[in-house]
C-alpha positions as CSV (number, residue, x, y, z in Angstrom):
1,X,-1.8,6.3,-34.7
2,X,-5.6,7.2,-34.2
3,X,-5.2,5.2,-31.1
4,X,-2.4,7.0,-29.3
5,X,-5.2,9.9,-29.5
6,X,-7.1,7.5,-26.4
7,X,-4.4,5.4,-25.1
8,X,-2.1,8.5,-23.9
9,X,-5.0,10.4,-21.6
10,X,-6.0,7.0,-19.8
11,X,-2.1,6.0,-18.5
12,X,-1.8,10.2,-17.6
13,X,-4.7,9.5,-15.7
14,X,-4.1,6.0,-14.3
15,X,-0.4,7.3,-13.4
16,X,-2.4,10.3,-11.9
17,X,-4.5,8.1,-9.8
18,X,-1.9,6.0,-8.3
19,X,0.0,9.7,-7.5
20,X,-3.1,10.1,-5.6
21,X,-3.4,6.9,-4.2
22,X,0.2,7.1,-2.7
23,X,0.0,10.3,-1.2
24,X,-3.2,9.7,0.5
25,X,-1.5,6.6,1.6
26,X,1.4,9.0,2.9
27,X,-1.0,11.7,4.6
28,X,-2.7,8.9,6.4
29,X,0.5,7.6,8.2
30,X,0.8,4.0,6.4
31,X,4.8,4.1,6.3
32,X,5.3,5.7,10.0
33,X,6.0,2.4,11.1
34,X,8.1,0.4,9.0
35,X,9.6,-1.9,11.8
36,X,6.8,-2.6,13.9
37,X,5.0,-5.3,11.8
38,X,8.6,-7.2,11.9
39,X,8.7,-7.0,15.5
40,X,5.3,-8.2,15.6
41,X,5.7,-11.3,14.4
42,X,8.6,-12.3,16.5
43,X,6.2,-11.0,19.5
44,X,4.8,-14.4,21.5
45,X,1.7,-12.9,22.6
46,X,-0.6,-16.1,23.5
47,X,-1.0,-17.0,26.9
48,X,-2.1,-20.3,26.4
49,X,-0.8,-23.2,24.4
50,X,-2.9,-24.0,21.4
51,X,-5.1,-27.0,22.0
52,X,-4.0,-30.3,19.6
């Protein structure tokens, strides 16, 4: 029981922290462009053939 005393502060703060850590991510635009990364991958963007 003594150990819930310890063990319930660190996950509020570790489930604080990755509140943080997604909103930041949020603020800074990292889902604006969901799509783009799929399309990027199809994209055939080399000129030249690769060399065997």
């Amino acid at each position: 029981m003594n150990m819930l005393i310890y063990l319930i502060p660190i996950a509020l703060f570790m489930g604080g922290m990755g509140l943080a850590a997604f909103l930041w991510s949020l603020k800074n635009g990292q889902y604006d462009d969901l799509q783009g990364a799929a399309w990027r991958i199809l994209a055939d963007d080399e000129t030249d053939p690769p060399k065997p």
